[in-house]
Residue, then its C-alpha position, 0 to 999 in steps of 0.5 A: x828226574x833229569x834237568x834235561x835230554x841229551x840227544x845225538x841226531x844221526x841223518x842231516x838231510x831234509x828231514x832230519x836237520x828239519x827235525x833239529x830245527x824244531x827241537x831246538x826250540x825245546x827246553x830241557x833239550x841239549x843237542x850234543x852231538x849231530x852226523x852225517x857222512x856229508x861234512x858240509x851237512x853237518x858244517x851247516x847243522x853246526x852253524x844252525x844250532x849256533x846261529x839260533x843261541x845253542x852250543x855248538x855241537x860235536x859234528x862227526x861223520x861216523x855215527x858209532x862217534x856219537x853212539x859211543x859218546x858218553x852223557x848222551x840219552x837218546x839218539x834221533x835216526x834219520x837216515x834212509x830206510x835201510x840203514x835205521x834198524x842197524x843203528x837203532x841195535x847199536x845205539x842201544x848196545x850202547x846205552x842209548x834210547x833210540x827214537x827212528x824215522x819212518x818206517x823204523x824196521x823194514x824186515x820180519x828179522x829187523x823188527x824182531x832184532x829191534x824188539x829183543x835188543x830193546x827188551x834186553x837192553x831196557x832201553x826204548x825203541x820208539x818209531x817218530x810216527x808224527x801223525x798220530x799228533x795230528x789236530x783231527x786225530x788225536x781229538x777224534x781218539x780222545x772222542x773214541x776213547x770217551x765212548x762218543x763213537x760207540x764200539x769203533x768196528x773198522x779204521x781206515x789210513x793211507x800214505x798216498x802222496x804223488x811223489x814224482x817231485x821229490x823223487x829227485x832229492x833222495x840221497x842216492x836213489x834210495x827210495x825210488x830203489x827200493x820201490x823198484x825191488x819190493x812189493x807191498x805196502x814199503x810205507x804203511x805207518x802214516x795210516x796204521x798209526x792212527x788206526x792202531x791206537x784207535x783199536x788199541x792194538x796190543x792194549x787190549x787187541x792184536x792183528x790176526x791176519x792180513x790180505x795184501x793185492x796190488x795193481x799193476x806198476x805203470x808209473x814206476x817203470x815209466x818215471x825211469x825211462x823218462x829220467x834215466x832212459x833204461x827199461x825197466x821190466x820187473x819193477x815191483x811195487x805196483x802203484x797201487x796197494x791195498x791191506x786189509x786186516x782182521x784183528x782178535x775181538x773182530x775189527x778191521x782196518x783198511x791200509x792202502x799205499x800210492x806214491x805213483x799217480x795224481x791222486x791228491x795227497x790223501x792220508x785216508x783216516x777214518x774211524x766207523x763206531x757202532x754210534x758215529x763216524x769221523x773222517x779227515x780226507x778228502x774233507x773233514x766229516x762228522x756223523x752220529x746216531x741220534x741216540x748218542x747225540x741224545x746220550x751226550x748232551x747234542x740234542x735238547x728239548x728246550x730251545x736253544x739256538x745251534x749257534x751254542x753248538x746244540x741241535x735243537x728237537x725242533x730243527x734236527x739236523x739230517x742224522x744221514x748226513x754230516x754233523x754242521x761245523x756249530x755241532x763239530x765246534x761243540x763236540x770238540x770243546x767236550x772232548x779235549x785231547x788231554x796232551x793239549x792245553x790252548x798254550x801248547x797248541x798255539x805253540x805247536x802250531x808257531x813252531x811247525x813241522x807238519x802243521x804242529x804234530x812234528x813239535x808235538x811228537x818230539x815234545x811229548x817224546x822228551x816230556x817222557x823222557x824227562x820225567x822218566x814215563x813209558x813213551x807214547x809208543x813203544x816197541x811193538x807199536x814200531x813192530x806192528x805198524x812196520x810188519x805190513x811191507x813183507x807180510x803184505x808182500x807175502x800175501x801178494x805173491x801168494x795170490x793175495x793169501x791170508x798171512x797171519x800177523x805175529x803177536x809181537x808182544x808175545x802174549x803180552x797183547x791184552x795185558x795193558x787195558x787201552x792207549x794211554x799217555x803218561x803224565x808226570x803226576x802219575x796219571x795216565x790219560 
């Protein structure tokens, strides 16, 4: 076991020195290194760092300086998507764990570069996909996992955030670039995340095969000519994209992707089991079948008031409708996800970062690191959350064809019995 994890941080802009910040308040974390190509942004790093009680850092503009440090372990990207997978492959030639900024891979040929580049080297490859700590997703698995859902059939997520604000503040254009010249779901893994784990994909299930279709794009084109004056007539990625996937054992999952309109922020988790339902968005809903409340302790034949979060036979709630908050409160005291205790939580949700799961993610990335555990997500989650884009692309230039979905692992999909998290006692939960 380590004393502790010495990291590099690649990337300063918003996220990343955000993500510094939140890692600074970590133990077992030094931060030895930090770049960007901006002096001033790493001048301001530096002086973060130090101003909160930490050493002061190496500061560098050139990020193979930090990739070729020694007594580094792992390195943070967050820089623009398209420079992500490059870094990543030489970070690990050169002996250093890597953990990327959403998407982590944007090509077939870059996620398969990742792929083989972490299996030789043995070094991890993981994607900072920070909503699968979510409160409501990581208590919603754990109840999945529990059986309290029954056979989850179908899942559902999004990325649909207006981004008409932001625009503005990507370095050089980036984003708005890339929208422009490709079709597809660019930005899929807010939504597969969740909905992968909760089917265990490449545990015990894979995808087979996906259908992409997108609207046409109206906004897109009509924010250039407002900004910059200039007609834009093959803009690409429509304002709306839908993918629809099946995997092995017959489920499915909904991925739908909008940056463009007023829509609501909106993330679209949902999970529907042969015994229940949960969802986040637009509001929070709980549903289960009357046998499963039954089987779990929900329903009681003696009187007990719902104040104690159980239904009584007498005063059923309506099994067509929403479970009450007294019953939902229940349900999540029974079910306790087992990466969290209540100091954890309090803490997570002091630090910030997205409510708390930016702090979870980076902990639990270290937590492992630390104590040399698999990581909550590997590899082939970065390469299963991140083939959507070009898959999906060749799906709707094709009139919206089936495409089928490589298995990353090789025939390696059914060999691990489910998603779990590693523990320093050696168990897994």
């Amino acid at each position: 076991m380590k004393n502790s994890v010495n990291i590099g941080i690649i990337g300063l802009g918003g996220r990343g020195t955000g993500m510094m910040s939140v890692m600074a308040k970590m133990e077992d974390i030094n931060i030895l290194a930090v770049c960007d190509k901006y002096p001033d942004r790493v001048d301001n790093a530096v002086k973060i760092l130090v101003d909160g009680g930490r050493p002061a850092p190496m500061g560098t503009v050139d990020y193979k300086e930090i990739l070729n440090m020694p007594g580094i372990d792992s390195v943070y990207i967050a820089t623009d998507w398209k420079h992500h997978a490059q870094m990543a492959i030489y970070a690990m030639e050169h002996g250093k764990h890597v953990a990327i900024e959403v998407p982590s891979a944007m090509t077939l040929d870059e996620i398969w570069a990742l792929i083989n580049t972490s299996e030789k080297t043995r070094k991890h490859c993981m994607q900072l996909e920070n909503c699968v700590y979510d409160f409501f997703e990581l208590t919603t698995l754990n109840m999945a996992q529990q059986g309290v859902f029954g056979e989850v059939l179908h899942t559902e997520g999004a990325y649909i955030h207006n981004l008409e604000d932001f625009w503005p503040y990507y370095w050089n254009n980036w984003r708005m670039d890339y929208n422009q010249n490709h079709r597809g779901d660019v930005y899929a893994t807010h939504g597969m995340g969740p909905a992968c784990q909760l089917l265990d994909i490449h545990r015990g299930d894979k995808m087979n095969y996906l259908v992409s279709m997108d609207t046409k794009a109206v906004n897109g084109p009509a924010y250039i000519k407002k900004t910059t004056g200039k007609e834009v007539k093959d803009f690409q990625n429509g304002d709306q994209t839908s993918t629809l996937i099946r995997t092995e054992k017959g489920k499915t999952i909904l991925i739908q992707h909008n940056v463009m309109t007023p829509r609501p922020y909106n993330r679209m988790y949902q999970l529907v089991g042969t015994e229940g339902y949960a969802a986040k968005y637009p509001v929070e809903q709980w549903s289960i079948s009357k046998g499963q409340a039954e089987h779990i302790g929900l329903i009681v034949s003696d009187d007990k008031a719902e104040g104690d979060g159980l239904m009584n036979e007498r005063d059923r709630i309506d099994f067509h409708g929403t479970l009450p908050e007294s019953v939902v409160k229940k349900l999540q005291e029974m079910y306790p996800t087992p990466i969290l205790d209540d100091d954890l939580e309090a803490l997570a949700k002091k630090v910030g970062g997205h409510g708390g799961m930016d702090f979870l993610m980076d902990y639990r990335l270290n937590y492992c690191l630390h104590y040399g555990l698999p990581l909550d997500m590997d590899v082939y989650d970065l390469a299963e959350w991140c083939c959507i884009g070009e898959l999906g692309s060749i799906s709707i230039e094709n009139g919206c064809a089936p495409v089928e979905v490589p298995d990353f692992t090789r025939g390696a999909w059914n060999k691990v019995d489910g998603f779990k998290y590693a523990f320093a006692d050696g168990s897994m939960k």
